[in-house]
C-alpha positions as a Python dict, from the first residue, in 0.01 Angstrom:
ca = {
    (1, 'X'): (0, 0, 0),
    (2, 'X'): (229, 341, 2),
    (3, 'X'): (230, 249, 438),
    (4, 'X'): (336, -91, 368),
    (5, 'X'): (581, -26, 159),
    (6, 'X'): (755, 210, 391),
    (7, 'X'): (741, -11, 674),
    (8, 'X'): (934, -305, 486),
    (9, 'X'): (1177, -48, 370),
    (10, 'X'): (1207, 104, 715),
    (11, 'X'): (1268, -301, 856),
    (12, 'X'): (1513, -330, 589),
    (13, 'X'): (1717, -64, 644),
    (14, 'X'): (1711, -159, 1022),
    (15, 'X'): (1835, -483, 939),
    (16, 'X'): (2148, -395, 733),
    (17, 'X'): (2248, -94, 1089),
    (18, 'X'): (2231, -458, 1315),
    (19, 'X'): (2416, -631, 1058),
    (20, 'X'): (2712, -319, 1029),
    (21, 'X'): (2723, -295, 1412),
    (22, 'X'): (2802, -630, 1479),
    (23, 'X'): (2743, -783, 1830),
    (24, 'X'): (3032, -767, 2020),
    (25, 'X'): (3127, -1086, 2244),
    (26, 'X'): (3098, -1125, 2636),
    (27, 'X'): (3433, -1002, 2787),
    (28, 'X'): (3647, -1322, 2948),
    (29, 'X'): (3693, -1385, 3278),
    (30, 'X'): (4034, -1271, 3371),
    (31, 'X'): (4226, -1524, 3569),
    (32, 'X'): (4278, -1422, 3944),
    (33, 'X'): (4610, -1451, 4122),
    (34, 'X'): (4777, -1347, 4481),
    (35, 'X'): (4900, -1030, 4334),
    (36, 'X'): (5254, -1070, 4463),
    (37, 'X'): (5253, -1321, 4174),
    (38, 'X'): (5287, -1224, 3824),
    (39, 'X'): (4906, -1131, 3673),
    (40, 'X'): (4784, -1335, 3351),
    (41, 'X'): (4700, -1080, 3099),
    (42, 'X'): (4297, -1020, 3109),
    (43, 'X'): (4138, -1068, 2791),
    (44, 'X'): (3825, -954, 2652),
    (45, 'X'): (3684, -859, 2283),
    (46, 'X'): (3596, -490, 2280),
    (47, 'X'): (3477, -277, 2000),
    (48, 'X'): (3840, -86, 1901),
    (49, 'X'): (3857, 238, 1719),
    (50, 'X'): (4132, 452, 1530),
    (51, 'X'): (4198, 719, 1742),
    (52, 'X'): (4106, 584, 2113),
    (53, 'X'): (4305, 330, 2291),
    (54, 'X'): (4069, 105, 2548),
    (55, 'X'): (4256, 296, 2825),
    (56, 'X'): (4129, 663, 2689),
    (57, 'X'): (3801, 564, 2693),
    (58, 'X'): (3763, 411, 3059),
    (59, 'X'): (3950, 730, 3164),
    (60, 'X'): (3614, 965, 2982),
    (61, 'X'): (3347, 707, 3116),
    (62, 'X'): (3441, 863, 3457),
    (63, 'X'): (3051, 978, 3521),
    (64, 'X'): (2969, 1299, 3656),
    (65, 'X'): (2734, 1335, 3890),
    (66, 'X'): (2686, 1597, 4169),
    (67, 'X'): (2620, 1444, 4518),
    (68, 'X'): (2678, 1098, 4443),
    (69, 'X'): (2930, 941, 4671),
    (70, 'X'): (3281, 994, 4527),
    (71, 'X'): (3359, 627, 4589),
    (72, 'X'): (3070, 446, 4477),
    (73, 'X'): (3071, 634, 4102),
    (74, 'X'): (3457, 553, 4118),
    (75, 'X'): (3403, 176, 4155),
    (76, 'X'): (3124, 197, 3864),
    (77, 'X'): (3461, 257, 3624),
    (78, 'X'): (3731, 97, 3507),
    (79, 'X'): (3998, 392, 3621),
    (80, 'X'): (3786, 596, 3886),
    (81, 'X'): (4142, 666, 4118),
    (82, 'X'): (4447, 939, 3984),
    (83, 'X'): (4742, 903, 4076),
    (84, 'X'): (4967, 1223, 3994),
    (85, 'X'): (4706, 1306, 3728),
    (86, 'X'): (4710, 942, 3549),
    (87, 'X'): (4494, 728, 3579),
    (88, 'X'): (4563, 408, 3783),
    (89, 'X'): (4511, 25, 3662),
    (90, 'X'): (4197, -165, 3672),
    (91, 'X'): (4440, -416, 3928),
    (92, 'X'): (4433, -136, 4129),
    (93, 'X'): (4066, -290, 4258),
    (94, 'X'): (3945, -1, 4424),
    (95, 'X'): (3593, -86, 4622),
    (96, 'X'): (3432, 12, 4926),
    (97, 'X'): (3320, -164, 5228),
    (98, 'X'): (3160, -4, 5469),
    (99, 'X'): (3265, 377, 5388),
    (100, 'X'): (3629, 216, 5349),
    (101, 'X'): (3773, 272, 5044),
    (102, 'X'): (4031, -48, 4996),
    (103, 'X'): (4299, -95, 4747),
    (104, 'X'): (4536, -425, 4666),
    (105, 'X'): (4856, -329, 4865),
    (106, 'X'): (5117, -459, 4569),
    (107, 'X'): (4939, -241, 4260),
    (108, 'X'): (4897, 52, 4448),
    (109, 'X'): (5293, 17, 4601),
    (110, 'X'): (5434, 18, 4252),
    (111, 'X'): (5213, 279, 4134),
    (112, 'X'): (5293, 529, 4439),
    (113, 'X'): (5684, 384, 4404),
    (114, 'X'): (5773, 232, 4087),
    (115, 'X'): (6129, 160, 4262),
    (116, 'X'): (5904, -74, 4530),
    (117, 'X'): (5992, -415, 4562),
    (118, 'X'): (5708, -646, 4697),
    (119, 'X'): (5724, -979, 4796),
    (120, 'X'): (5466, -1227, 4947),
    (121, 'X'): (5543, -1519, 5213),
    (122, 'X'): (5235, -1682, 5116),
    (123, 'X'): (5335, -1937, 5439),
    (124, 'X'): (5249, -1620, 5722),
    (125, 'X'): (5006, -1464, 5473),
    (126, 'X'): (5223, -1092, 5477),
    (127, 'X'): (5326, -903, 5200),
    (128, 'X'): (5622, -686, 5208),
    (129, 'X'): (5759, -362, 5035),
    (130, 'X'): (6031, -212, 5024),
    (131, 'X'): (6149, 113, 4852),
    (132, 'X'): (6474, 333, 4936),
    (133, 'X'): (6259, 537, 5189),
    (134, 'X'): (5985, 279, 5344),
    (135, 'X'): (5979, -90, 5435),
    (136, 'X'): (5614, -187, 5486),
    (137, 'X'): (5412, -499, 5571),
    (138, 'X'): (5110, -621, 5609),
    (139, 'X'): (4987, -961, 5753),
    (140, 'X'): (4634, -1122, 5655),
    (141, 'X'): (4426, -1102, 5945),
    (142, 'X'): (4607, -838, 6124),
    (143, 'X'): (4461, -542, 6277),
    (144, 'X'): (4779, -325, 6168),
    (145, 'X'): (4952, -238, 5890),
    (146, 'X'): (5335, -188, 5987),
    (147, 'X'): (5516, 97, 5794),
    (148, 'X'): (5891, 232, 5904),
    (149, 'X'): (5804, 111, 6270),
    (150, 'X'): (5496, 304, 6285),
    (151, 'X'): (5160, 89, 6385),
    (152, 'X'): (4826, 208, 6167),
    (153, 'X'): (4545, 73, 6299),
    (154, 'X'): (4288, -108, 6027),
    (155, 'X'): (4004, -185, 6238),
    (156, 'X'): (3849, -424, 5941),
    (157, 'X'): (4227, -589, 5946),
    (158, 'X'): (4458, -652, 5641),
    (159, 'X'): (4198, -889, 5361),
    (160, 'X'): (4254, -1108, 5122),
    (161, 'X'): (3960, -1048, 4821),
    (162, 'X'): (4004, -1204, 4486),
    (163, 'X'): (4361, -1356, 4533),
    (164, 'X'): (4489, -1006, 4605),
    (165, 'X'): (4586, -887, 4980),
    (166, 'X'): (4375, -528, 5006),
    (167, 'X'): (4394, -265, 5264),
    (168, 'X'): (4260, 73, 5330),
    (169, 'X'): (4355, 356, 5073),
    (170, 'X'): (4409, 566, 5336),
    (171, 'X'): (4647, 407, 5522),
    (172, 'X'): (4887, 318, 5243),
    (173, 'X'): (4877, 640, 5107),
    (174, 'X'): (4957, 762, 5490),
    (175, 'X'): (5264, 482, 5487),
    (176, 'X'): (5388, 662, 5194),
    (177, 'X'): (5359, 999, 5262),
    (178, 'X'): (5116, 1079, 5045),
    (179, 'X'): (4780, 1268, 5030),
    (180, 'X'): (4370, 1203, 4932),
    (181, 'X'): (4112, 1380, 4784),
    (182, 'X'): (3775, 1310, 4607),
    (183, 'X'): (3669, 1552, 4340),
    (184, 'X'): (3278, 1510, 4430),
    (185, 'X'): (3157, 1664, 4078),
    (186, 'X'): (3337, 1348, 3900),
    (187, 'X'): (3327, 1085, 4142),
    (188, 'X'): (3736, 1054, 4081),
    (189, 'X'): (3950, 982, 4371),
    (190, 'X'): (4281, 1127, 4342),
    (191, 'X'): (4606, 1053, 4507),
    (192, 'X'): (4912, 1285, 4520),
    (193, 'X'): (5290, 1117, 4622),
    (194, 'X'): (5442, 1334, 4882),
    (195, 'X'): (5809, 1246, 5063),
    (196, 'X'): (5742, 896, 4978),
    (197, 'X'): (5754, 753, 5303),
    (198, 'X'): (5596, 799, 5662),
    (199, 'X'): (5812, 909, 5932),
    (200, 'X'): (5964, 674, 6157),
    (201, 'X'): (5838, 515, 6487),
    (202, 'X'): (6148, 598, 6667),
    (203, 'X'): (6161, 997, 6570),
    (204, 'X'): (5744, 973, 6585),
    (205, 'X'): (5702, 807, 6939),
    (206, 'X'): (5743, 1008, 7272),
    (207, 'X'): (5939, 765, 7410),
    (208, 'X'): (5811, 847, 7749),
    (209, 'X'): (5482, 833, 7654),
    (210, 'X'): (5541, 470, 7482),
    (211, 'X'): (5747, 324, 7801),
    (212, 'X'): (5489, 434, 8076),
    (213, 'X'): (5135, 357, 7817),
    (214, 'X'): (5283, 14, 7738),
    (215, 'X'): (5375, -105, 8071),
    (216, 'X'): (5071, 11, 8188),
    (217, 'X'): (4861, -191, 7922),
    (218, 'X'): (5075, -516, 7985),
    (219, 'X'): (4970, -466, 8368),
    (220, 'X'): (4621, -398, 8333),
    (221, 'X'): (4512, -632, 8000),
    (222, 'X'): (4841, -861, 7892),
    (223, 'X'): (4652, -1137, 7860),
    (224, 'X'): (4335, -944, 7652),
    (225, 'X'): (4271, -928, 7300),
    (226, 'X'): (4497, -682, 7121),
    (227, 'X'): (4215, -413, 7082),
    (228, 'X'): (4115, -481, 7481),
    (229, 'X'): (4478, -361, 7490),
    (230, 'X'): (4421, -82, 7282),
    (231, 'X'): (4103, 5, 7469),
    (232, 'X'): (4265, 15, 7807),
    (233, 'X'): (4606, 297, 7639),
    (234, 'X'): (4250, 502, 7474),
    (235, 'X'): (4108, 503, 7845),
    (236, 'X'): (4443, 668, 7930),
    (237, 'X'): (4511, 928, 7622),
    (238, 'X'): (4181, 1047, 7674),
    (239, 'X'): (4225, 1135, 8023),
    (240, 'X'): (4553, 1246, 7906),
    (241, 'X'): (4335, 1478, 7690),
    (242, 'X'): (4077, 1599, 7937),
    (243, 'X'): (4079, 1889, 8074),
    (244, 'X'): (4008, 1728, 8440),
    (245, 'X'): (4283, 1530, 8453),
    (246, 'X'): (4672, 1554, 8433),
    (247, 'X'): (4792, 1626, 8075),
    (248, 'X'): (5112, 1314, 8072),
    (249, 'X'): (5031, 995, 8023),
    (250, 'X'): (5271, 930, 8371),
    (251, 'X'): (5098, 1200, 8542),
    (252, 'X'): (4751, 1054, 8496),
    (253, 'X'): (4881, 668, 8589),
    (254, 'X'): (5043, 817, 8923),
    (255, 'X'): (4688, 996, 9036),
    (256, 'X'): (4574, 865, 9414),
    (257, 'X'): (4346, 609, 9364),
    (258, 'X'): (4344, 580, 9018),
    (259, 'X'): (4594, 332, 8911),
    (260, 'X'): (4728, 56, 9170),
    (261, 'X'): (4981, -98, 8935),
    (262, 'X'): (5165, 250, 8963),
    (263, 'X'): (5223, 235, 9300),
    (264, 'X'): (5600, 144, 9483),
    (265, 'X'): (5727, 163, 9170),
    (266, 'X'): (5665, -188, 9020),
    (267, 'X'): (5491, -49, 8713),
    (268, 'X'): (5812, 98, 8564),
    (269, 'X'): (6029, -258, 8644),
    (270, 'X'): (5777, -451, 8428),
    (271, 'X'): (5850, -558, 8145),
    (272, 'X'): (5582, -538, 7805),
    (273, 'X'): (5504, -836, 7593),
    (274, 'X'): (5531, -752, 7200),
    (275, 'X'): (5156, -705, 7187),
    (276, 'X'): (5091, -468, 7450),
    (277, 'X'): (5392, -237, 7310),
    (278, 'X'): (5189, -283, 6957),
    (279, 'X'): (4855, -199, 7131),
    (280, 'X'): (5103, 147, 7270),
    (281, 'X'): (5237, 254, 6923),
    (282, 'X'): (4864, 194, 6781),
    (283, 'X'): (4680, 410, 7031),
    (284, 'X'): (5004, 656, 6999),
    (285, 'X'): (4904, 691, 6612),
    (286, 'X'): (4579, 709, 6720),
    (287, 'X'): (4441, 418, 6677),
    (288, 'X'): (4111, 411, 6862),
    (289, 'X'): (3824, 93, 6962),
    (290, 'X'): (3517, 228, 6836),
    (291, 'X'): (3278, 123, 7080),
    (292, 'X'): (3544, 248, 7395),
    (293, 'X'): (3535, 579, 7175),
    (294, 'X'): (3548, 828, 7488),
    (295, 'X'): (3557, 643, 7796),
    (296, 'X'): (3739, 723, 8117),
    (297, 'X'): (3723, 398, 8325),
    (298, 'X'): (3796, 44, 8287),
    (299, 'X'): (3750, -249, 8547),
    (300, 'X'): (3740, -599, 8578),
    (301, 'X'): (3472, -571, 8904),
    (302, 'X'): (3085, -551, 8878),
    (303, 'X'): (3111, -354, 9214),
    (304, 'X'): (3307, -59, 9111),
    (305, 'X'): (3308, 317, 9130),
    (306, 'X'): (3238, 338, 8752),
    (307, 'X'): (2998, 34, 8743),
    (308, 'X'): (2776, 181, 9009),
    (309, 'X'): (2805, 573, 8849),
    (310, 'X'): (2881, 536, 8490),
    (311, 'X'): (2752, 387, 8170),
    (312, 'X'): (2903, 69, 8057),
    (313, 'X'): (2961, 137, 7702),
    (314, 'X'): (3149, -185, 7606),
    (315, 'X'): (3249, -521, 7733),
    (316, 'X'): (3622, -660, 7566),
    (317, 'X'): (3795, -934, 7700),
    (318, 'X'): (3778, -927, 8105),
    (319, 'X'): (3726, -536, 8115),
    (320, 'X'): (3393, -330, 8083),
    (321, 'X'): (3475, 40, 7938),
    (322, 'X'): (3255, 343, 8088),
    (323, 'X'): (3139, 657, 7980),
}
């Protein structure tokens, strides 16, 4: 009797905790715009308390785990990126995709800048900011992000994801001149403003470099895909870069044998298309094609030095890249 007794009790008392607690509600879906538009307000019921604002407590549910990836445990919070020691807005969408860590371009432009202005042509799909140091853009699709006349190469391409244009953190914190680094012991990913913009193409690019590289892409691969462009200026840097072969991007295009377009002069009266400059300024910021990571020798013949002695390590457009 005594044990049953206790057990209604103990049900009771269970009872009246449920009925204190409450149950709080599912959160609403937040509406989803094109960021360069203004964003509804999300709403949500959430359990508040006296002393803690909703914002304080996403910025302590940062987990800490040793080992983890820094980027994963940041996306499992609502603030898992710093910027300047606060912690940035849930609109900041930070995720991964493949090892990338992406960002939408407008949020994190106003957080870096709060000065930025950012617009949206919504007709070419390219958002563009502006501050007093850095005029930037980015084009859905595109394999670049443009920044003070400076090419960064996004090999993934500018996205759209959830109405918002994203890009890689890495290469708008690079636009702006600022810096990364992931605390691994709390997963947090922390971004520090710098001189607030990247230096210019036209005080970055050798200009020598840039005239001979793009003429010679626009000879050998006009016509290509812009990263068969790209492939062909790698093929040159990195014999620019080898010890075997001459160490200016002229000197290597001028070797007997090597490249025919050089020859009699014609190569330096031609004139680039706008792609195959691109393609020069990208592999000049080095940009590089993944799968032509390393190789020597192009060629558009199966009967060639390199196709009989080398290892084809990629096919892009018209061209086969060797190894």
């Amino acid at each position: 009797m005594t044990r049953k007794l206790f057990s209604v009790l103990l049900c009771a008392f269970a009872l009246l905790l449920l009925m204190g607690a409450g149950i709080a509600p599912e959160d609403q879906p937040a509406t989803l715009l094109a960021e360069e538009e203004s964003v509804s307000d999300q709403t949500g019921s959430a359990l508040e308390t006296d002393s803690q604002s909703i914002e304080e407590i996403s910025s302590q549910a940062v987990p800490a785990a040793v080992g983890a990836d820094p980027v994963e445990l940041a996306q499992t919070t609502e603030s898992g990126l710093l910027i300047d020691g606060e912690y940035a807005p849930a609109e900041v969408n930070l995720t991964l995709q493949d090892g990338v860590t992406y960002v939408a371009l407008a949020t994190i432009a106003k957080e870096l800048d709060q000065t930025a202005q950012v617009s949206w042509d919504s007709g070419s799909g390219t958002v563009t900011v502006n501050t007093g140091k850095l005029s930037l853009s980015a084009k859905v699709g595109n394999l670049y992000l443009q920044a003070n006349g400076r090419y960064l190469y996004l090999p993934e391409k500018v996205q759209m994801s959830g109405g918002r244009v994203i890009v890689p953190l890495w290469a708008v914190a690079k636009a702006f001149g600022a810096s990364i680094n992931w605390d691994v012991s709390s997963g947090v990913v922390t971004v520090t403003t710098g001189s607030g913009a990247i230096q210019s193409g036209d005080s970055y690019y050798n200009q020598e470099n840039l005239f001979w590289l793009s003429r010679i892409i626009y000879a050998e691969s006009g016509n290509q895909p812009l990263e068969g462009q790209m492939a062909v200026g790698n093929v040159v840097m990195n014999r620019v870069a080898s010890p075997i072969y001459p160490n200016t991007v002229e000197g290597v295009l001028a070797q007997k044998n090597q490249f025919s377009t050089y020859k009699s002069g014609a190569l330096a009266n031609r004139t680039p298309n706008e792609s195959s400059i691109i393609a020069a300024k990208l592999v000049l910021d080095g940009g590089e094609v993944e799968e032509t990571k390393g190789a020597l020798y192009f060629d558009s013949n199966a009967n060639s030095w390199a196709a009989r002695n080398k290892e084809c390590v990629a096919v892009i457009g018209n061209h086969k890249f060797y190894r």
